[in-house]
C-alpha positions in Angstrom: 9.8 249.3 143.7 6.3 250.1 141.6 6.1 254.7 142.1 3.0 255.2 144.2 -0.4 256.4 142.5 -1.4 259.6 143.4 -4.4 260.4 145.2 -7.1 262.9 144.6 -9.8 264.8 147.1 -10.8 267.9 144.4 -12.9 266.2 141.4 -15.9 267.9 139.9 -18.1 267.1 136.7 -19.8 270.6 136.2 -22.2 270.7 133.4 -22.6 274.4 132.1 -25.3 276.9 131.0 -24.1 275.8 127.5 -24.1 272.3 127.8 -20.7 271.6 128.0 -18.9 269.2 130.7 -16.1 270.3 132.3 -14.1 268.2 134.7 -12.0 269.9 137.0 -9.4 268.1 138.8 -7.7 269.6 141.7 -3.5 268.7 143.1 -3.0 265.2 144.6 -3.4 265.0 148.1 -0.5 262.4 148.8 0.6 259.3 147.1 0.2 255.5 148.3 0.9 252.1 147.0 -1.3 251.0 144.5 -3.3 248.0 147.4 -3.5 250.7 149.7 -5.2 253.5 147.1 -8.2 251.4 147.1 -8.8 251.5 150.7 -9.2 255.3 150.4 -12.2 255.2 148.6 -15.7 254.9 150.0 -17.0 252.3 147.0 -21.0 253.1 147.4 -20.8 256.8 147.7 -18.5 256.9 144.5 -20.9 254.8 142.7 -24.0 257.0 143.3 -21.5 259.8 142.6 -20.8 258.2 138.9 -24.0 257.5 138.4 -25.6 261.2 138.6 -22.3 262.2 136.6 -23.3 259.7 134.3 -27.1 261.0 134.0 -25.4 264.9 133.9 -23.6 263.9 130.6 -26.5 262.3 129.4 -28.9 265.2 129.7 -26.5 268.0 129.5 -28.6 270.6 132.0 -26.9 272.9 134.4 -25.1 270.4 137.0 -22.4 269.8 139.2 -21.5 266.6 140.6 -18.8 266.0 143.3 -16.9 262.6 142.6 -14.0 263.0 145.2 -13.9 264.3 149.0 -11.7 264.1 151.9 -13.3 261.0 153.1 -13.4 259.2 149.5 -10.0 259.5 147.7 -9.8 258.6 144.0 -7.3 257.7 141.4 -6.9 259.0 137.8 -5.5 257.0 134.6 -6.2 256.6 131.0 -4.1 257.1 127.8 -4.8 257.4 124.5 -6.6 254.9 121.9 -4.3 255.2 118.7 -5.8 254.8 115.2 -3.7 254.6 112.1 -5.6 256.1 109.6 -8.6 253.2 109.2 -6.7 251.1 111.8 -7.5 250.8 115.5 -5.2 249.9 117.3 -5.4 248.0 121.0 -3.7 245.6 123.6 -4.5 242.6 125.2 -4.1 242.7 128.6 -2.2 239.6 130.3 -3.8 236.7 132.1 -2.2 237.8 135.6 -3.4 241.4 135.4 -4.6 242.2 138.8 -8.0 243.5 136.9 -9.9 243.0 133.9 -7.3 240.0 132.4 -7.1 238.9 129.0 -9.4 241.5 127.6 -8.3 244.2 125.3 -7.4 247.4 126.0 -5.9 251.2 125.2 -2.7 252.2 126.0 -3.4 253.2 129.9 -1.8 253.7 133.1 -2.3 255.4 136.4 -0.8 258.7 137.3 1.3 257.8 139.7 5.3 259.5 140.3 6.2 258.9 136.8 4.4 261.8 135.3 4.6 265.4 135.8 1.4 265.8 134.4 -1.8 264.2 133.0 -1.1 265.4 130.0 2.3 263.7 130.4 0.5 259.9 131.7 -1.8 260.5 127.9 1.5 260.9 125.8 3.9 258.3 127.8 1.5 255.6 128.2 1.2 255.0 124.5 4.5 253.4 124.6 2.7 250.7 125.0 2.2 250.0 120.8 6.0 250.1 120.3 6.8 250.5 116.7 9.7 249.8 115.1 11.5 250.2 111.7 13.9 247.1 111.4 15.4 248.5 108.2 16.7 252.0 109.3 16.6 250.9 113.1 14.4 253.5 114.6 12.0 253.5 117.5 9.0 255.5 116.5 7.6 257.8 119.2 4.1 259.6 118.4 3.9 263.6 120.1 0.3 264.7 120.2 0.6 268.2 118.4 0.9 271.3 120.7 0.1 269.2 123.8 3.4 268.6 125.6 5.5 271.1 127.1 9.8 270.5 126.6 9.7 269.0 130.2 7.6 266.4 129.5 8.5 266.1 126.2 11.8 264.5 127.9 9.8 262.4 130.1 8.0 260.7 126.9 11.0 259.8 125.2 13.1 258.3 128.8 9.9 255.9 128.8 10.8 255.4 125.3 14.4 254.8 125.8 13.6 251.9 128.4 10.8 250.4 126.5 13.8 250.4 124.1 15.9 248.3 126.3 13.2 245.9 127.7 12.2 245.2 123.7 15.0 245.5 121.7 17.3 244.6 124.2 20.4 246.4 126.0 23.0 246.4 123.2 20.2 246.9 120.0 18.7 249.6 122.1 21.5 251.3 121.9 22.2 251.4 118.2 18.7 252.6 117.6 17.6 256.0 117.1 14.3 257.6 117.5 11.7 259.4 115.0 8.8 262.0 116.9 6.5 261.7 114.5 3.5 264.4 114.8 0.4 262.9 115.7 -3.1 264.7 115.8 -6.1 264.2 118.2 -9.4 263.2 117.4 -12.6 265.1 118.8 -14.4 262.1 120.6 -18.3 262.0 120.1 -19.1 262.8 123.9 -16.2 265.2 124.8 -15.8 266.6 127.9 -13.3 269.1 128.5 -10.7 268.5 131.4 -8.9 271.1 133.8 -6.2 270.0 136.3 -4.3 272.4 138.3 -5.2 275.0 135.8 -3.8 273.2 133.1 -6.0 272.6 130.2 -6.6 269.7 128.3 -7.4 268.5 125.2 -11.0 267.4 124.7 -11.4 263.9 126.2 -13.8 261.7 126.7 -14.3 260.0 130.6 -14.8 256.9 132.1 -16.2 256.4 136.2 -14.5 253.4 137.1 -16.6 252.2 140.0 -14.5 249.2 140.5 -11.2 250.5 140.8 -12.3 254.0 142.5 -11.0 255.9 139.7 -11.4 258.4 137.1 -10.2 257.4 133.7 -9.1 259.6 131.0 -9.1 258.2 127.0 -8.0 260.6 124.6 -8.1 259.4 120.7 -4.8 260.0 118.7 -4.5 259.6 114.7 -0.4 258.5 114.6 0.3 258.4 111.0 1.2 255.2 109.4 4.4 254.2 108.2 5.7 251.7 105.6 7.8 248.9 106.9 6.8 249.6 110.7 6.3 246.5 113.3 4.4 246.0 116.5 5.4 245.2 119.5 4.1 245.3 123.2 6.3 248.3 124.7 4.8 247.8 128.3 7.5 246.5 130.6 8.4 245.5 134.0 11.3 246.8 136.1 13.9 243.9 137.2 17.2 243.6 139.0 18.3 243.0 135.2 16.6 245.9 134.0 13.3 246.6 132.5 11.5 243.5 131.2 9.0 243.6 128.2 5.4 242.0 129.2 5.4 240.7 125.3 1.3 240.6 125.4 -0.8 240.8 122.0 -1.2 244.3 119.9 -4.4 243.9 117.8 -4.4 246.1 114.6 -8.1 246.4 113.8 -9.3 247.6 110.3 -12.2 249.6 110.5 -14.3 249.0 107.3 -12.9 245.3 106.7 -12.9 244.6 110.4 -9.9 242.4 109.6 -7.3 241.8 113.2 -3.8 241.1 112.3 -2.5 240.4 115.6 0.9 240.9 116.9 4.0 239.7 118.9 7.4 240.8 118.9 7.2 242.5 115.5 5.7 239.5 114.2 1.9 238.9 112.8 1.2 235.6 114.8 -2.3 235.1 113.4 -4.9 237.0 111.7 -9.0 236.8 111.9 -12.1 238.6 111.6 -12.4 241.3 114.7 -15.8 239.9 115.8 -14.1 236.5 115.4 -11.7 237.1 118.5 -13.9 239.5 120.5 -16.0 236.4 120.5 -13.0 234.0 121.0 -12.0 236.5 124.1 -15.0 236.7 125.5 -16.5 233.5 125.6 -19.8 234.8 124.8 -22.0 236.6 122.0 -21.8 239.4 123.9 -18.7 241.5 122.5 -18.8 243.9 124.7 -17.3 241.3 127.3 -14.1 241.1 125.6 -13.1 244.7 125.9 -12.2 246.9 129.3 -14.6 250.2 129.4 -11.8 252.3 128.5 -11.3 250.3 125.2 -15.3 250.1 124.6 -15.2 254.1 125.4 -12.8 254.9 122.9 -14.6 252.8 120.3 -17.7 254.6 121.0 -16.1 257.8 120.6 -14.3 257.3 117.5 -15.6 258.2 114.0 -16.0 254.3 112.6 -19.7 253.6 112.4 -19.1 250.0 111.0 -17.0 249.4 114.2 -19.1 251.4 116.4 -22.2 249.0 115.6 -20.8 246.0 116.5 -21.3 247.5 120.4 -24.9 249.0 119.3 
């Protein structure tokens, strides 16, 4: 059975004498299956809501903007985009996603009764770009630096440990072990800083998702590149059998060249030029069609002007 997504009633985009946007982010009111989470949310409030939070970050004067209330629930997701050095790294979602198939993505879920924390949701969901050394038989696992407390530190790597499973299989799984590797976060260019429950996180930047109801997190994380590492999809689905790996498409974008060497089951099944595929995905000239606002958010954020441009 999918864990329920957690429901929120306390969300406020405060801009500050200074400037600064601050996103507080109260305690769930009460969990619900993902169809009924939708139902919660008054659609046309949110959007006007979104909107004047939208114009708040844009201007940056003294604000405050209430995006959730007792009669308008909302979810929260995200994850974090991962860059390797001059690589970007994103998925492509699969045809049957209930939203936005087909078009590439971050590494994102809901925070539903998984995580302990949003911090926890950022740092698990990135299991979704599974890497893998087939020569010394490790599973590497990227932990943002001073972010995660030992709790969910333990959380991160179980979601590891099944990804694991679903990609490697039961018996490999089992013989493999797993690397942490230290990974650092990258200011994003409109950062906004995010409090929930009192907890502080990282600077992030945030997306209104008026279609979904939801607010959506995207943090930027530099994992550093290894020799000899393959790509897989490390999203999975949970079967009578055991978990079962999704196998979609990791695209491993170079910034300057804008070469995409895509991925599938730790195998490069083709490679082309970025703008090439956004345009094969998309159907269109218009790029921007090819990527989910959480992807196009991240890209706009991150310190790449050559990619940045391509999205003007």
């Amino acid at each position: 059975m999918a864990p329920k997504v957690y429901l929120f009633d306390e969300v406020v985009l405060r801009i500050d004498e200074e400037g600064r946007a601050i996103l507080t982010i109260g305690p769930p009111l009460k969990a619900a299956p993902w169809r009924e989470a939708k139902k919660e949310a008054d659609k046309a409030w949110f959007r006007k809501q979104a909107t004047k939070a939208l114009e708040a970050l844009k201007r940056r004067e003294p604000s405050e903007v209430e995006l959730a209330s007792k009669r308008s629930l909302l979810t929260v997701g995200g994850g974090f985009a991962q860059v390797e050095g001059k690589n970007v790294i994103l998925v492509r979602r699969s045809p049957d996603a209930p939203v936005v198939p087909n078009l590439l993505d971050i590494c994102a879920g809901a925070f539903d009764e998984r995580w302990g924390s949003l911090v926890e949701m950022l740092a698990g969901e990135a299991v979704e770009v599974f890497r893998f050394l087939p020569d010394s038989n490790e599973v590497i696992v990227p932990v943002p630096e001073r972010l995660l407390k030992p709790s969910s530190r333990s959380a991160v790597r179980e979601e590891y440990v099944k990804a694991s499973e679903a990609v490697l299989g039961k018996e490999k799984a089992g013989e493999a072990s797993f690397r942490e590797v230290r990974s650092s976060l990258i200011e994003p260019e409109q950062p906004v800083r995010v409090i929930y429950e009192d907890e502080e996180l990282p600077s992030l930047a945030v997306l209104f998702d008026v279609e979904c109801c939801s607010v959506e997190l995207v943090g930027l994380m530099d994992v550093p590149a290894l020799p000899g590492v393959a790509y897989s999809d490390g999203e999975y689905m949970e079967t009578p059998d055991g978990p079962r790996a999704l196998n979609r498409e990791i695209h491993v974008i170079n910034a300057e060249s804008l070469s995409d060497a895509v991925w599938r089951k730790f195998r490069v099944v083709r490679q082309g030029y970025f703008t090439d595929i956004l345009r094969e995905i998309s159907g269109t000239d218009d790029l921007k069609r090819a990527l989910t606002g959480k992807a196009l958010l991240a890209l706009e954020n991150l310190p790449f002007d050559k990619l940045r441009s391509l999205f003007g």
